[in-house]
Residue, then its C-alpha position, 0 to 999 in steps of 0.5 A: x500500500x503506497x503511503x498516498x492510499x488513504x482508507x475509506x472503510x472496512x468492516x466488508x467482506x469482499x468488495x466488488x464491481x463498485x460503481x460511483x454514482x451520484x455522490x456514493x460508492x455502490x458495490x456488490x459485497x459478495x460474500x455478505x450476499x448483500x448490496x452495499x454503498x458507503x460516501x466520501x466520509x466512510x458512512x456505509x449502508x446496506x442497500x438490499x439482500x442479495x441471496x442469490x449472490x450479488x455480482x455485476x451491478x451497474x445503472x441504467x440511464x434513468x438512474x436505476x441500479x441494476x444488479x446481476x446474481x451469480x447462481x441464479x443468474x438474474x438481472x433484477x432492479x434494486x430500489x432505493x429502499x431495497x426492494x429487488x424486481x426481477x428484470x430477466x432470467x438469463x438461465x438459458x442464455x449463461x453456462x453456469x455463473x454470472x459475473x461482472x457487468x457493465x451497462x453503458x451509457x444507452x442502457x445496454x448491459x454486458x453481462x460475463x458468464x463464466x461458462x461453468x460453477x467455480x470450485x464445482x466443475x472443470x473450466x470451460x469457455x464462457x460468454x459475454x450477454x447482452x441483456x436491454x429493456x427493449x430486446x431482451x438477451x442474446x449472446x454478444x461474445x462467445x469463447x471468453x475465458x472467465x469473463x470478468x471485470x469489464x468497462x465501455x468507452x464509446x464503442x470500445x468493449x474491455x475485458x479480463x479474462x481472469x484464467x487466461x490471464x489476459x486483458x482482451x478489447x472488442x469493437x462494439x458494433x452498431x448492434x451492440x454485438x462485440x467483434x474484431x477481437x484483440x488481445x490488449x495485454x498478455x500477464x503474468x497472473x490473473x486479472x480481476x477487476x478493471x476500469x478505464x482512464x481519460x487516456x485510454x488506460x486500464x486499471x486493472x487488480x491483480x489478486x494473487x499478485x496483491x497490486x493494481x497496474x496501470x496499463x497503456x493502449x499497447x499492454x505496457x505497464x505505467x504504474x504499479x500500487x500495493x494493495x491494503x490487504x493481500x488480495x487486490x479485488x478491484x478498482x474504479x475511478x469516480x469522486x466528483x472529478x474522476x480523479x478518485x480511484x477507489x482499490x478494493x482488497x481483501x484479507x483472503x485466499x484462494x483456499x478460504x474465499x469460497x467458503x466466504x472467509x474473507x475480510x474486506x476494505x476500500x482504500x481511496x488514491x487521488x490520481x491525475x488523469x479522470x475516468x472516462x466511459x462505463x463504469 
């Protein structure tokens, strides 16, 4: 942890796909099975229950929140008073689990399937789903290995592929349908949770490495941060100006985690180029 992080909250499990929104971090505490955002002073609250296990969540334009469950693989509302409306059954559609996902700025989510049951199953191929109020589902990208934290800045598409151990970009088409696919960076350990800067770069957490990197437009690394506790979950730009880059860690493994024993927090790191895109 570089002495510029500063901690915003703990008392979380396991933090992820925050998303800034109107003055509060909202974020996916998987592993408590809930919903939960906290504001610039580290006043946290717990925003609805999630038994099917929370995991992507993102917000529509008019400023809804909408949340994807990994086991039952579901995209619902959540109101702010907590209440939880189905939006779509994405059963027939997804392999196994449901991830993360990003919804862009015309409402369009991507949704990752990881294409099997973590810690149940032999690895397999998963897909990307699109998933609109007006359309329905369908599948945007098939052979995506372990699709995971993600972002879209106009019509770019940016994935990790954590088993692979890759960042992958798609061009996203007219449709919304991603294609011209191309390796961003090749790493040396899994990625997990990523976002995206002003100047086209990635921020993206390395659990098993306990750092966040900074990656160019050519997969080159600009920056490397220590994470607060071993396991760097994720990250995302946002405050008032973007500048804020909130880093997202646990104190767990990959032993411990699937029982649920972990112990979570969110650092905060001023930095100087802003968010751009989703999330």
């Amino acid at each position: 942890m570089s002495p510029e992080q500063t901690q915003l909250v703990s008392g979380v499990k396991f933090a992820e796909s925050p998303r800034w929104h109107r003055g509060r971090l909202w974020f996916s505490d998987v592993h408590d099975y809930a919903v939960k955002c906290v504001d610039l002073e580290g006043n946290l609250t717990k925003v609805a229950d999630a038994p099917g296990r929370p995991a992507g969540l993102g917000f529509l334009p008019d400023g809804r929140l909408l949340m994807a469950t990994a086991l039952d693989c579901k995209l619902s509302v959540v109101d702010p008073g907590g209440s939880v409306t189905e939006a779509a059954d994405l059963s027939d559609l997804a392999g196994a689990t449901l991830n993360d996902m990003v919804v862009d700025e015309r409402g369009r989510a991507y949704v990752g399937d990881i294409g099997f049951r973590f810690g149940a199953e032999a690895p397999r191929p998963g897909r990307v789903i699109l998933w609109t109020e007006e359309e329905g589902a369908r599948i945007a990208a098939e052979e995506t290995t372990f699709p995971n934290g993600c972002a879209v800045d106009g019509d770019r598409y940016v994935v990790a592929e954590t088993l692979a151990k890759r960042i992958t970009e798609f061009k996203i088409a007219a449709d919304g349908t991603l294609g011209d696919r191309r390796v961003l960076a090749e790493l040396d350990d899994p990625p997990d949770g990523l976002c995206l800067d002003a100047e086209g770069c990635v921020w993206v957490a390395q659990p098993e490495e306990s750092r966040y990197l900074r990656l160019r437009r050519d997969g080159s690394v600009d920056r490397e941060l220590a994470s607060a506790s071993p396991f760097a979950v994720t990250c995302v730009l946002g405050g008032e100006d973007g500048r804020t880059l909130f880093l997202s860690s646990a104190d767990t493994d990959l032993q411990r985690l699937p029982k649920g024993e972990s112990e979570g927090r969110i650092d905060t790191l001023v930095v100087d180029v802003p968010r751009a895109g989703c999330p």
